[in-house]
C-alpha positions as CSV (number, residue, x, y, z in Angstrom):
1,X,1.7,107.5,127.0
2,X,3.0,108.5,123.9
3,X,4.3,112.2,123.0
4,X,2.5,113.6,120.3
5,X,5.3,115.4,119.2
6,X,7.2,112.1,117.3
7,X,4.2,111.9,114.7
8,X,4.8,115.3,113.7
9,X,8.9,115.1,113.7
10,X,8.1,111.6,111.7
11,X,6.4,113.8,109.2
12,X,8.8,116.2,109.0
13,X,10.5,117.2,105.8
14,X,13.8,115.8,104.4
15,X,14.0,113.4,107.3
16,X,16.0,110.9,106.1
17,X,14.2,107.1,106.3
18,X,14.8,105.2,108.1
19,X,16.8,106.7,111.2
20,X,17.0,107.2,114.8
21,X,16.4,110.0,116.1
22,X,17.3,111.8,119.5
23,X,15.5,114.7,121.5
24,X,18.2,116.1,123.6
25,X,15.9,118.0,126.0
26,X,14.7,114.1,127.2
27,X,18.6,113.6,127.4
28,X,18.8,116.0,129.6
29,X,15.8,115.6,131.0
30,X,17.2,111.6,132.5
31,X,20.6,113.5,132.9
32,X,19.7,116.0,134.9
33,X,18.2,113.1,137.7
34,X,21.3,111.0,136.9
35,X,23.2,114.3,138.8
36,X,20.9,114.5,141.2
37,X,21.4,111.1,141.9
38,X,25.1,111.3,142.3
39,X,24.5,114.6,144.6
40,X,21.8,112.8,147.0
41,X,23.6,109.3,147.2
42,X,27.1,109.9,146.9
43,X,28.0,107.8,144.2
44,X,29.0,107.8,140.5
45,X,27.7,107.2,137.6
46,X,29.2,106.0,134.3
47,X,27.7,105.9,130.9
48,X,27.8,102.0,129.5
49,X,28.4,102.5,125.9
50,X,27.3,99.2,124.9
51,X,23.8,100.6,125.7
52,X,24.6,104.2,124.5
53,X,27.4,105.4,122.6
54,X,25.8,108.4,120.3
55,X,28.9,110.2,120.4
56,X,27.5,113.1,119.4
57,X,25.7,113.6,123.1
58,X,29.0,113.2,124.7
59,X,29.8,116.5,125.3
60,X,26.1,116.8,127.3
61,X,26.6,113.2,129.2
62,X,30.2,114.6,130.4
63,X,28.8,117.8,131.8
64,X,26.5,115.4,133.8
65,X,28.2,111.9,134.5
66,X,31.6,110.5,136.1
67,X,32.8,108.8,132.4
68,X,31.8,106.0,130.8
69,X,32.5,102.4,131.1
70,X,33.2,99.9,128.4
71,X,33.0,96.2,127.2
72,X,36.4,96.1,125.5
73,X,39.1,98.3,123.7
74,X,37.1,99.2,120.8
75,X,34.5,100.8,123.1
76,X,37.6,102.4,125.4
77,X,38.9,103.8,122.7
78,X,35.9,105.8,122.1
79,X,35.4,106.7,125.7
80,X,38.8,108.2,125.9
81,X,39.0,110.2,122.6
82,X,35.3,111.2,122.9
83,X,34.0,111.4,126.6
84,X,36.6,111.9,128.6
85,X,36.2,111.6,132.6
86,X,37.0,108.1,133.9
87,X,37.2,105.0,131.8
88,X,36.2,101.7,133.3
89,X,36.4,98.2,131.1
90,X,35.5,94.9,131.1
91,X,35.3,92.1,129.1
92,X,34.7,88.1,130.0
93,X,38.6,87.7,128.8
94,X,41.3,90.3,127.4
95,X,43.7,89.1,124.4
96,X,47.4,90.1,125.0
97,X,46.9,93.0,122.2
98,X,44.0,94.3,123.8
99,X,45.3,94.5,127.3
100,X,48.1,96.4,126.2
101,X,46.2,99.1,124.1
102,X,44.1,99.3,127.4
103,X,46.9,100.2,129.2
104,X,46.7,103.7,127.7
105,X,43.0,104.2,127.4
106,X,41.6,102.6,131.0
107,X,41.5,103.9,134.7
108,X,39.6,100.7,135.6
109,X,39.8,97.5,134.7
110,X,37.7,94.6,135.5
111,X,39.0,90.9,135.3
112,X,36.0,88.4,134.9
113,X,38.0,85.2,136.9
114,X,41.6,85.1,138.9
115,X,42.9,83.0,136.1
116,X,42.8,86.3,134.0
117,X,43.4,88.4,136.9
118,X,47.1,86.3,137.7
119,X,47.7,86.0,133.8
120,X,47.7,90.2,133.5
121,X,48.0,91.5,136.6
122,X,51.9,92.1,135.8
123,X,51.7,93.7,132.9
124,X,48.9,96.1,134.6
125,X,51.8,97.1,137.0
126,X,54.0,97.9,134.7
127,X,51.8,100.3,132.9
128,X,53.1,103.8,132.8
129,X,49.9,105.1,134.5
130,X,48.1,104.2,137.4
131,X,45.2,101.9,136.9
132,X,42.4,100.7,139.4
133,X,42.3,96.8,139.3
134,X,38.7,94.7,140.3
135,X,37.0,91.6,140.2
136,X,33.3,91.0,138.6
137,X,31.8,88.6,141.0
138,X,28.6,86.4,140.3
139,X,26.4,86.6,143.3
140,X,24.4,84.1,142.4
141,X,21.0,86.1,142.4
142,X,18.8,85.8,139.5
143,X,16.1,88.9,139.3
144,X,16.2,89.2,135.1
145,X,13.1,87.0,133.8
146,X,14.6,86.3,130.3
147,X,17.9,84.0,130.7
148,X,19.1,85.5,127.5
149,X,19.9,89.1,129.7
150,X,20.6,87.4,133.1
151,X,23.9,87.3,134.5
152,X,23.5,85.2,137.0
153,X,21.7,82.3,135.1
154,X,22.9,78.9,136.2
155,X,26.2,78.2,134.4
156,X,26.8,81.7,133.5
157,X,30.1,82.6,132.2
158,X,29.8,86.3,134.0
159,X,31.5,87.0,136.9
160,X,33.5,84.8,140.3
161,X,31.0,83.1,141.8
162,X,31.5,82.6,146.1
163,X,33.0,79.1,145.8
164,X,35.5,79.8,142.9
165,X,36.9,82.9,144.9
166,X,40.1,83.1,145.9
167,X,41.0,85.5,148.9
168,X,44.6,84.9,148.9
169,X,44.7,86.8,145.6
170,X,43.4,89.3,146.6
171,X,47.1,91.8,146.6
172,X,46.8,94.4,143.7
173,X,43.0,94.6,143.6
174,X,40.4,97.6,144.4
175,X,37.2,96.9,143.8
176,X,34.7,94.6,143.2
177,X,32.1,94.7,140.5
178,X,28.4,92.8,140.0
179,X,25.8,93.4,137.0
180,X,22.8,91.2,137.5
181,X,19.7,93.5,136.8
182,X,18.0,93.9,133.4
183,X,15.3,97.0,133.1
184,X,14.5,96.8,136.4
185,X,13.7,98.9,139.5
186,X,15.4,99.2,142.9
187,X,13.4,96.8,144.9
188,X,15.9,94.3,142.5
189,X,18.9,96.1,143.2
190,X,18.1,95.6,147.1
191,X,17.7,91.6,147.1
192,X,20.7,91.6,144.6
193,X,22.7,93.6,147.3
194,X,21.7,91.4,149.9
195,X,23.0,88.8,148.1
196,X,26.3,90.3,147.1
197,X,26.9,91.5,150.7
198,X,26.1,88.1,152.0
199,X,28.2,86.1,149.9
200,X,31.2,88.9,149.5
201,X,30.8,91.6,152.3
202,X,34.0,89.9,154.1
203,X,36.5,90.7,151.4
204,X,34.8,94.9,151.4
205,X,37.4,95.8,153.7
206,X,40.3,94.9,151.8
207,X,38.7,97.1,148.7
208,X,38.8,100.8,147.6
209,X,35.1,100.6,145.5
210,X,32.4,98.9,144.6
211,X,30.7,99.0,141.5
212,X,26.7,98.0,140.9
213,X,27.0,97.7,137.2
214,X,24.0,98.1,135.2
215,X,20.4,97.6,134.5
216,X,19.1,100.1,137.0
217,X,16.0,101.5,134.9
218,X,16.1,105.0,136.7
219,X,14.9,107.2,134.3
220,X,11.3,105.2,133.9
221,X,8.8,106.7,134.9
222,X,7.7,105.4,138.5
223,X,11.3,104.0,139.7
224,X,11.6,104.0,143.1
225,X,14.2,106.7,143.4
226,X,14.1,107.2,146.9
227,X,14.8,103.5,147.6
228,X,18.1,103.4,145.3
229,X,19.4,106.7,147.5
230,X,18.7,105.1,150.6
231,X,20.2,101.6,149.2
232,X,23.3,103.2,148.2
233,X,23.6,105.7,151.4
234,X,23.0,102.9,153.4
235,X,25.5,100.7,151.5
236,X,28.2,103.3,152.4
237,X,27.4,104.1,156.1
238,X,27.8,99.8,155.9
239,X,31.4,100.2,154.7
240,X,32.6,103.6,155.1
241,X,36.0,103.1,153.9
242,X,34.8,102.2,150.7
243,X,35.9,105.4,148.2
244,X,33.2,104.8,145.6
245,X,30.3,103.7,144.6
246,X,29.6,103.1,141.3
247,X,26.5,102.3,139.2
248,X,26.7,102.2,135.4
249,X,23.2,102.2,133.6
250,X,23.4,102.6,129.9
251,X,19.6,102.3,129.0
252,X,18.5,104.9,131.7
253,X,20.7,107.8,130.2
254,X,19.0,107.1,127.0
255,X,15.7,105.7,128.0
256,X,12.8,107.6,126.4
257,X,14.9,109.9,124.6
258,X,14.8,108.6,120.9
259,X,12.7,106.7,118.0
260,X,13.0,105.3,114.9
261,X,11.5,106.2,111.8
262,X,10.4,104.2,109.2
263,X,8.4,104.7,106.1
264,X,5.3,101.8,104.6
265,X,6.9,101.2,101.1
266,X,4.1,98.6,100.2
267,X,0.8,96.7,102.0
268,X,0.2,93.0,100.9
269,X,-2.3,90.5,102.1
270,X,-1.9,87.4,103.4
271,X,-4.9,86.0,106.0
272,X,-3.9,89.7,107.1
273,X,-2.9,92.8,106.1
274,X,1.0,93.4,105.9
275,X,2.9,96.5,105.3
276,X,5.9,96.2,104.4
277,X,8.5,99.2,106.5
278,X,11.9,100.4,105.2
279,X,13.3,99.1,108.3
280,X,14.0,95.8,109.8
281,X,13.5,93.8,112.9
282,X,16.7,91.6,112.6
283,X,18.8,94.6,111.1
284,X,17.5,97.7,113.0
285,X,16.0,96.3,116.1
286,X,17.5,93.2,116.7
287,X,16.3,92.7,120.5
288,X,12.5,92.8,119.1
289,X,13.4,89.3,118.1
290,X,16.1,88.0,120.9
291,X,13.8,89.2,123.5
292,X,11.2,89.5,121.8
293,X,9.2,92.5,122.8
294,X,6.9,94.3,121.0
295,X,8.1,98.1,120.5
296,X,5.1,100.6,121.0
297,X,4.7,102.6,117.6
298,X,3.6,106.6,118.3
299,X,-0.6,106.7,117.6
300,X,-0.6,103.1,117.0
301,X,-2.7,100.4,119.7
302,X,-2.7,97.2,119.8
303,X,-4.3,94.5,117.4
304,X,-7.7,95.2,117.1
305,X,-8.3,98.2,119.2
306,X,-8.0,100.8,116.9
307,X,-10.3,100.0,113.0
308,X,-7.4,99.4,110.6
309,X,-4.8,96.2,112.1
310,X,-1.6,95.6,110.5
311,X,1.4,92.9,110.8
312,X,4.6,94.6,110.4
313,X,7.5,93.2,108.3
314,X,10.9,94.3,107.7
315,X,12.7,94.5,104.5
316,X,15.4,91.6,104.4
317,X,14.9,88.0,103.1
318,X,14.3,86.3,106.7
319,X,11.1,84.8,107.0
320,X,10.9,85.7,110.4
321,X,12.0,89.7,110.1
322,X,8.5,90.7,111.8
323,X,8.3,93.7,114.3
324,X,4.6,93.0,115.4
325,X,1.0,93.2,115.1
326,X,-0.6,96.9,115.5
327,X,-3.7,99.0,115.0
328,X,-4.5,102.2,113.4
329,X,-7.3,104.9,113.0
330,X,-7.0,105.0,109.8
331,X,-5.4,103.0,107.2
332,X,-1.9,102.6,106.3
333,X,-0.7,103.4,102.6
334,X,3.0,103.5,101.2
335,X,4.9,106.6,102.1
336,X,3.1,107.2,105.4
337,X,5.9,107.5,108.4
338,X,6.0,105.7,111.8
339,X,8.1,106.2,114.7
340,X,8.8,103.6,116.8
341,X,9.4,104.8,120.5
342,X,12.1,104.2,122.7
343,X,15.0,103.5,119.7
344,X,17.8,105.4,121.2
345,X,19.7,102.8,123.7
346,X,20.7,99.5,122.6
347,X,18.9,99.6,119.4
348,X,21.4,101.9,117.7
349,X,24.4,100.3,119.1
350,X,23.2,96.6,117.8
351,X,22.5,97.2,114.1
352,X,23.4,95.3,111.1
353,X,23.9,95.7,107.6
354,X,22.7,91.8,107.2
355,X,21.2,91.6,103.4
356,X,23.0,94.7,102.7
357,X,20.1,96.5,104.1
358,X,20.9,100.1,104.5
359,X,21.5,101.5,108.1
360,X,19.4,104.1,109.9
361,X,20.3,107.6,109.6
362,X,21.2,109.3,113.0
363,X,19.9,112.7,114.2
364,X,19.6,114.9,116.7
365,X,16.6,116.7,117.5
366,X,16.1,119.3,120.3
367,X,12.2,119.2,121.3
368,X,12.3,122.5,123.1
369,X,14.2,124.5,120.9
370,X,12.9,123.2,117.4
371,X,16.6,122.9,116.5
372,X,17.3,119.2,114.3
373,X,20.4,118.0,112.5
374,X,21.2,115.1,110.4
375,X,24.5,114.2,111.8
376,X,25.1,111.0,109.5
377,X,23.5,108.7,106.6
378,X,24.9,105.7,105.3
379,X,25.3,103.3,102.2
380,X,27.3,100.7,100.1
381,X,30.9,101.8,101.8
382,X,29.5,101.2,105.3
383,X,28.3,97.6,104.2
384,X,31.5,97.2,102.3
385,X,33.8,98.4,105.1
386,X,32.6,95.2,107.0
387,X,34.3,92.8,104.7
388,X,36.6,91.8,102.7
């Protein structure tokens, strides 16, 4: 259910709108079981910035997790100078550029295919620092429901699948590396394991790590934590020369932890009443659309179930820049605030300034202490900075 506690932090004064904002006793709320985690299973976890990269929690997430993992340099970069701890990266190809600025910001890296692998590997030796070469295999396991998010879709472009690997290749790597999961609980992780171990397993004892990338939803309320110890316990006793284990979830050190605030600026009618937000599907919450899903909105229901029902639109030109249909007890009027729930991952990290639509402020908020900050707002420079 819904916390209370966003309508009144919506309400509150001189918060900026729109912006996301993050409670950092829910942070370390799903950090706190993220340690606990590690402690009981005997693993590690990474923070994957292209879910989460609020750099101003870093200092928190470090005092909990292993380091962060990233999807290029850009996102390494900001690992290193930022978090600290290990930094792992992968990307479906590395440029020559790239690879070399790597050199000094990776511990791991992760080749998608042995073509890149023989290309690089090389130049990897020659770095002046040691750094922990894998493989992201494709196990050929599809558990994600939306093709968009899954990994392991037929034809996908993510990851060596059984037939294209190349054992005799194998000199100079450590690890191996799958993400298939999406959201999802352990039962998931367990067929996906089975899979990997079937197709895989042989090559294990060659290896220093493994890593179980993301999509592990462990923070949600009702995963089956127990299961993902035992998975990953059992996993080890399996293989025990195996070093590491590593998972890197992105959404579950974020999940629940945020929203985003918006404010009605008008209501038209048009077979239905609209109100028309400050905010923006295709700018702010870009997945609402590529999914889509339909955010939940503090105090709102769904159409119908409450007296007052409202479409909301967003405030660029595209037709289609529609968040959903809700319900209210009362109705909606410009300057009244929402809070849409579950904003920090993912949505922070994807937004646009498409139409020159003004980014979300960010801030921090602590629930338990009362203690909020506006850490950044943006304008023109920010949409200027993206072009030329």
């Amino acid at each position: 259910m819904p916390n209370p506690d966003w309508l009144s932090l919506a309400a509150r004064p001189g918060l900026p709108s729109p912006s996301f904002v993050v409670d950092e006793a829910r942070l370390e709320r799903n950090l706190q079981l993220l340690t606990e985690i590690q402690r009981r299973a005997g693993c590690k976890i990474l923070l994957a910035l292209k879910g989460f990269a609020m750099f101003a929690t870093f200092p928190r997430c470090r005092r909990h997790l292993a380091g962060a993992c990233a999807s290029g340099v850009i996102e390494a970069r900001l690992a290193r100078e930022e978090f600290g701890g290990e930094v792992h990266a992968f990307a479906p190809a590395f440029t020559a550029t790239d690879l070399e600025e790597l050199l000094g910001l990776a511990d791991h890296l992760v080749f998608n295919s042995f073509t890149q692998w023989k290309k690089w590997r090389a130049t990897v030796h020659r770095a002046p620092r040691p750094i922990s070469c894998g493989l992201r295999v494709n196990p050929e396991h599809s558990e994600v429901a939306v093709p968009l998010y899954d990994p392991c879709a037929p034809g996908s472009r993510l990851g060596i699948t059984r037939a294209a690997f190349e054992p005799a290749e194998l000199a100079g790597i450590e690890g191996l590396h799958f993400h298939c999961l999406c959201e999802q609980d352990s039962d998931a992780l367990e067929h996906t394991l089975a899979a990997f171990e079937a197709k895989f397993g042989e090559f294990l004892p060659r290896l220093k790590w493994v890593n179980f990338g993301g999509g592990h939803h462990i923070t949600r309320p009702g995963y089956d934590v127990e299961r993902l110890v035992r998975l990953i316990r059992g996993f080890r006793d399996r293989h025990p020369h195996l070093e590491t284990v590593y998972l890197e979830p992105g959404e579950a050190v974020a999940l629940n932890t945020g929203v985003l605030v918006a404010t009605v600026l008008d209501i038209v009618h048009n077979a239905l009443d609209i109100a028309i937000l400050d905010t923006s599907a295709e700018c702010h919450m870009p997945d609402v659309l590529a999914m889509p899903y339909r955010p939940e909105i503090a105090g709102a229901g769904q159409p119908g179930e409450k007296p007052h029902t409202y479409r909301l639109g967003g405030l660029t030109c595209l037709a289609g820049d529609v968040i959903g249909d809700y319900s209210f007890a009362q109705p909606l009027r410009p300057g009244d605030k929402l809070a849409f729930l579950d904003m920090a991952h993912y949505s922070m990290v994807k937004t646009t300034t498409f139409n020159g639509i003004r980014l979300p402020a960010i801030c921090l908020w602590n629930s338990a202490s009362g203690e909020f900050r506006v850490l950044r707002t943006f304008g023109y420079a920010d949409y200027k900075a993206r072009l030329s």
